[in-house]
C-alpha distance (Angstrom), angle and dihedral (degrees) to the residues before:
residue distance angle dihedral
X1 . . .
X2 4.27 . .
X3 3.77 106.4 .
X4 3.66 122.2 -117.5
X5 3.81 120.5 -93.6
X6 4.12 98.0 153.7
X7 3.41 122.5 44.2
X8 3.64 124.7 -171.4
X9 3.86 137.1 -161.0
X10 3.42 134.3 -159.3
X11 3.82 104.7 -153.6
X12 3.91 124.6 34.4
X13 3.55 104.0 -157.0
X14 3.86 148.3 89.0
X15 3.50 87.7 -9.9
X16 3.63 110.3 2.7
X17 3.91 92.2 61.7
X18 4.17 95.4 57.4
X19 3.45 90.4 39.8
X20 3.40 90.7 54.4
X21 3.94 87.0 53.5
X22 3.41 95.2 57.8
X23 3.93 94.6 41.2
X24 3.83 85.1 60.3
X25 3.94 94.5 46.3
X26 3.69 92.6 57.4
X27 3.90 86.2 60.5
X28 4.31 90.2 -100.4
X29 4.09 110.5 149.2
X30 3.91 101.0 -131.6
X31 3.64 131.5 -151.4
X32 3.86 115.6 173.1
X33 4.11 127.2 146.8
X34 3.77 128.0 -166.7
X35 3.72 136.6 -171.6
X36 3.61 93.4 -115.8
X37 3.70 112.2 81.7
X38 3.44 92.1 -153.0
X39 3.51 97.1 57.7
X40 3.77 100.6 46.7
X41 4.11 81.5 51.5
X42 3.89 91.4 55.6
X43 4.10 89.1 48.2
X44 3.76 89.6 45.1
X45 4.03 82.9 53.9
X46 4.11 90.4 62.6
X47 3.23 89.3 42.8
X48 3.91 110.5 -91.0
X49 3.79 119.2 158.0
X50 4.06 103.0 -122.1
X51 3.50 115.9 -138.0
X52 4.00 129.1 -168.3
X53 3.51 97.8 -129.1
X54 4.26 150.8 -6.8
X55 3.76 88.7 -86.5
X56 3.35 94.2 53.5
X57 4.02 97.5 51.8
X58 3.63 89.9 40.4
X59 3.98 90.9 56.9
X60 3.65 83.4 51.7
X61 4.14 106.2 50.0
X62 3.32 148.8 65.7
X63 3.12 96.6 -150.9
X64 4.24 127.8 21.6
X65 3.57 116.5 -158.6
X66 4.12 114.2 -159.9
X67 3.99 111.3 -145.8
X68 3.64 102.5 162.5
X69 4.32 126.4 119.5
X70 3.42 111.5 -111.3
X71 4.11 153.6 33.1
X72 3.02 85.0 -112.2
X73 3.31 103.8 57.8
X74 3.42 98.4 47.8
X75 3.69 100.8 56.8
X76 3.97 87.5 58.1
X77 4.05 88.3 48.7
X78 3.81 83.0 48.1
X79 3.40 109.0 30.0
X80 3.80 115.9 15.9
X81 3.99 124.9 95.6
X82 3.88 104.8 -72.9
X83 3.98 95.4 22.6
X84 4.15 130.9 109.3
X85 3.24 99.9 -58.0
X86 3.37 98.5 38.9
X87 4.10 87.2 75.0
X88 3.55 123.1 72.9
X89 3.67 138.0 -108.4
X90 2.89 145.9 -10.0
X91 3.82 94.5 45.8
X92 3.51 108.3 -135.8
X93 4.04 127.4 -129.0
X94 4.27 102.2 -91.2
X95 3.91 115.8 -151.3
X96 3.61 108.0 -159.9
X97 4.42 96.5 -145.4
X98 3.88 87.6 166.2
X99 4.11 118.8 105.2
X100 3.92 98.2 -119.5
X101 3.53 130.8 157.5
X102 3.75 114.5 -83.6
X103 3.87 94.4 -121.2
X104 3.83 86.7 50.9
X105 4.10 79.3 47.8
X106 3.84 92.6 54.5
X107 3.87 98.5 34.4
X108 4.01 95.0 53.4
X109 3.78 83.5 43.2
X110 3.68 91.4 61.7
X111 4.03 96.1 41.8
X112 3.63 86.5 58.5
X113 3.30 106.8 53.1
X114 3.70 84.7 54.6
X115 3.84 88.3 70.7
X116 3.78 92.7 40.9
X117 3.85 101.2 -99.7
X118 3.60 123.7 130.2
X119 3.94 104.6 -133.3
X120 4.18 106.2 -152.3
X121 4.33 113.7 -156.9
X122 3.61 99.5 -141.2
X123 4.17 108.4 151.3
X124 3.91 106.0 174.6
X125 3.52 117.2 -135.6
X126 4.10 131.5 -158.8
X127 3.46 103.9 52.8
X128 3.67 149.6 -123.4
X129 4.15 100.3 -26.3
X130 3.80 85.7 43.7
X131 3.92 87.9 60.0
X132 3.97 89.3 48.1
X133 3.76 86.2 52.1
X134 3.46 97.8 48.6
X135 3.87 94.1 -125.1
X136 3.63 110.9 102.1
X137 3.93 117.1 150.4
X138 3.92 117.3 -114.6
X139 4.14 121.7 -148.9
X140 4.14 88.7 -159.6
X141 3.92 117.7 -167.0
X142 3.72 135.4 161.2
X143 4.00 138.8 59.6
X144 4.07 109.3 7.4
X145 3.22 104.2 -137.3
X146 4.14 101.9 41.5
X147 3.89 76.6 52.0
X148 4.03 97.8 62.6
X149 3.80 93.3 35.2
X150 3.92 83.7 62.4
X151 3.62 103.3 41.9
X152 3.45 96.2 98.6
X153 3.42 95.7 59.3
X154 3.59 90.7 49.7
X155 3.30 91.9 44.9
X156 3.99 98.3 59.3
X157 4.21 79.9 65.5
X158 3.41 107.4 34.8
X159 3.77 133.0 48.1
X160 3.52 97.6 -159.2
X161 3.82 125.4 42.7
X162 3.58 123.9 178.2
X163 4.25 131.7 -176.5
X164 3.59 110.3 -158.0
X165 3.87 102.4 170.6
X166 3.46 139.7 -75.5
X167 3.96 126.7 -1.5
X168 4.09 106.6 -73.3
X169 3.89 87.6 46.1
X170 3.77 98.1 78.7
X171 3.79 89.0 56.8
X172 3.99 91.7 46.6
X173 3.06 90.2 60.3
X174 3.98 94.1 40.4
X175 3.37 88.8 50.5
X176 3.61 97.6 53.4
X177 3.67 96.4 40.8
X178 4.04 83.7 60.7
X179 3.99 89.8 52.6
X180 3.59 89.1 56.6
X181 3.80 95.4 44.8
X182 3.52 99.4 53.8
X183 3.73 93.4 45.7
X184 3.74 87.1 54.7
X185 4.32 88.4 47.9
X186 3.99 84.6 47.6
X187 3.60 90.5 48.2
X188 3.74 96.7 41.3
X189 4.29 97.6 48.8
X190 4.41 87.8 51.7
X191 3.99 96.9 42.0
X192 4.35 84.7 44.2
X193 3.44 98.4 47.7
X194 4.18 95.2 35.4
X195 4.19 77.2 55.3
X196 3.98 91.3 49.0
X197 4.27 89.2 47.2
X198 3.87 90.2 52.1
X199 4.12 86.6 49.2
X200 3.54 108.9 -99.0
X201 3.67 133.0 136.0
X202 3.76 117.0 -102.6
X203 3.35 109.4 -153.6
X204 4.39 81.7 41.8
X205 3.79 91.6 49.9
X206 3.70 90.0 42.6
X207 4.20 92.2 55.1
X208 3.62 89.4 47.3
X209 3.79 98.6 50.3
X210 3.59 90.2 48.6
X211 3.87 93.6 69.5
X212 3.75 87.2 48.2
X213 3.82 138.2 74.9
X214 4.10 92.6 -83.2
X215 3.59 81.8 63.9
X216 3.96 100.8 133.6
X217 4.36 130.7 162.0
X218 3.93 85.4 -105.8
X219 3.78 101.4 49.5
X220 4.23 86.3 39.8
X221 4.09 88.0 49.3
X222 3.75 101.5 34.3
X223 4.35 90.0 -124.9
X224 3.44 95.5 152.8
X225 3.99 93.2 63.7
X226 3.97 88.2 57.7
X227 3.81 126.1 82.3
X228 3.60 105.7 -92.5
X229 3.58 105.1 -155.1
X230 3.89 101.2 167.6
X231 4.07 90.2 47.6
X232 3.75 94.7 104.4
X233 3.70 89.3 37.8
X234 3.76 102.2 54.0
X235 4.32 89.0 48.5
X236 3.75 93.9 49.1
X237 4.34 87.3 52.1
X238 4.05 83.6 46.5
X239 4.15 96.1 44.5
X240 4.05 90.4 40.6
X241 4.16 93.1 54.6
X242 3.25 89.9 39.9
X243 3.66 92.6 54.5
X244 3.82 89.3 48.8
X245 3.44 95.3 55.4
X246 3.95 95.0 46.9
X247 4.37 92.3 -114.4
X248 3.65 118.5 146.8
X249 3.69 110.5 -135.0
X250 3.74 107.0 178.5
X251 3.99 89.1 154.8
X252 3.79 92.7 51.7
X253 4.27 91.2 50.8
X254 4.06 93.6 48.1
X255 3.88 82.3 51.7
X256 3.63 93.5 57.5
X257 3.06 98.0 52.7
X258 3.95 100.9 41.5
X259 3.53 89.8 44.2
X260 4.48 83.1 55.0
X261 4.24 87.6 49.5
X262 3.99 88.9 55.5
X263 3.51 94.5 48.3
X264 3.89 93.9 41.2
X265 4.15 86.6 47.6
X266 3.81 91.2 49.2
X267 3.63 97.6 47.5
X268 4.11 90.2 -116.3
X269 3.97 114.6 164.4
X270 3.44 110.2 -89.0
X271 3.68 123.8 -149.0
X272 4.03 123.3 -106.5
X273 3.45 118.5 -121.8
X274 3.54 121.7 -72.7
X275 4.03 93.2 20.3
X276 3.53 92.2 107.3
């Protein structure tokens, strides 16, 4: 297995763009290009060769890491007329960075490996200050050994990398870890504003119920006072799987929709119809 010299990413923004950054500091050559010309401008300001397409990165790196938002958006990075496979060989190494469902996970796997590419599941987790840090979280799946020969690269972004089997597993466990987070965010917005009816300080109550057992990753990082605009998303993966593998969730469809009503009441973004 070659090691990695060029990385490439498809998607320059939230989290593309910092990782990028930190890509770069660890002495990585970057290519990356994004729809947004704004974003591919902020890249090319750290240093990121800008390419005009998927192809074109793909052409260019060892390894291609996907950080876009949905299935649908992947398949026309992947797929479509100037995307990965569109460029020619060697095929690159693909990290899938996106939250998909794990079927998707498996099937794309699978489609891949048909044209010779090894397809990695690597969904991040932790968010947008995370990728600032440099410390997201990564649930890693897929072939072993293309795994290890990019965990450095992964590693100059994330400060905790995990390989839990093959591709489909990373989002499992993606997947889950969003059930759980938010049903803590749910939980965390009632018990707050239950404290703030009875007369006591939020951001006091909040302080002292982080040293205690409520303490939970949203009340520590304060994620339910930031737009959430992959809530509905992440629920909808969780109630769908679910539904496949004949589970009753009746916890993880009250959160969906309590986790909507806080966004709605807070004037969060919304997603349009069909984005989930």
């Amino acid at each position: 297995m070659r090691s990695i010299e060029t990385v490439g990413l498809i998607g320059l923004g939230k989290m593309g763009n910092p990782m990028a950054g930190h890509l770069l500091a660890k002495g990585y050559r970057v290519v990356g290009c994004d729809p947004v010309a704004t974003a591919s401008e902020r890249a090319r300001g750290l240093g990121v060769r800008i390419e005009a397409s998927p192809r074109e990165v793909a052409q260019a790196a060892g390894l291609v890491i996907i950080v876009v938002g949905f299935e649908s958006e992947v398949e026309a990075v992947v797929f479509g007329k100037d995307g990965i496979l569109a460029g020619a060989e060697p095929r690159p190494i693909v990290a899938l960075a996106s939250t998909v469902a794990p079927r998707y996970a498996k099937r794309l796997a699978a489609r891949l490996a048909e044209r010779r590419i090894t397809l990695l599941d690597t969904p991040l987790a932790r968010g947008e200050p995370a990728a600032a840090a440099g410390k997201l979280l990564i649930y890693g799946a897929g072939d072993p050994a293309a795994f290890e020969a990019c965990r450095p690269a992964f590693a100059s972004f994330a400060s905790d990398i995990f390989h839990l089997g093959p591709a489909g597993a990373g989002q499992v466990a993606k997947m889950i870890n969003n059930l759980i987070l938010w049903a803590c965010t749910a939980a965390n917005d009632e018990g707050l504003r239950l404290g703030e009816a009875l007369g006591v300080d939020r951001e006091r109550l909040r302080e002292a119920l982080r040293h205690g057992s409520a303490q939970n990753w949203s009340l520590e990082s304060g994620a339910g006072d930031r737009p959430m605009p992959w809530a509905e998303k992440d629920m909808s993966i969780v109630l769908h799987e679910a539904d496949l593998a004949r589970l009753s969730l009746p916890l993880a469809g009250t959160v969906k929709e309590v986790i909507k009503g806080l966004k709605i009441r807070k004037g969060f973004e919304m997603p349009l119809a069909g984005d989930e």
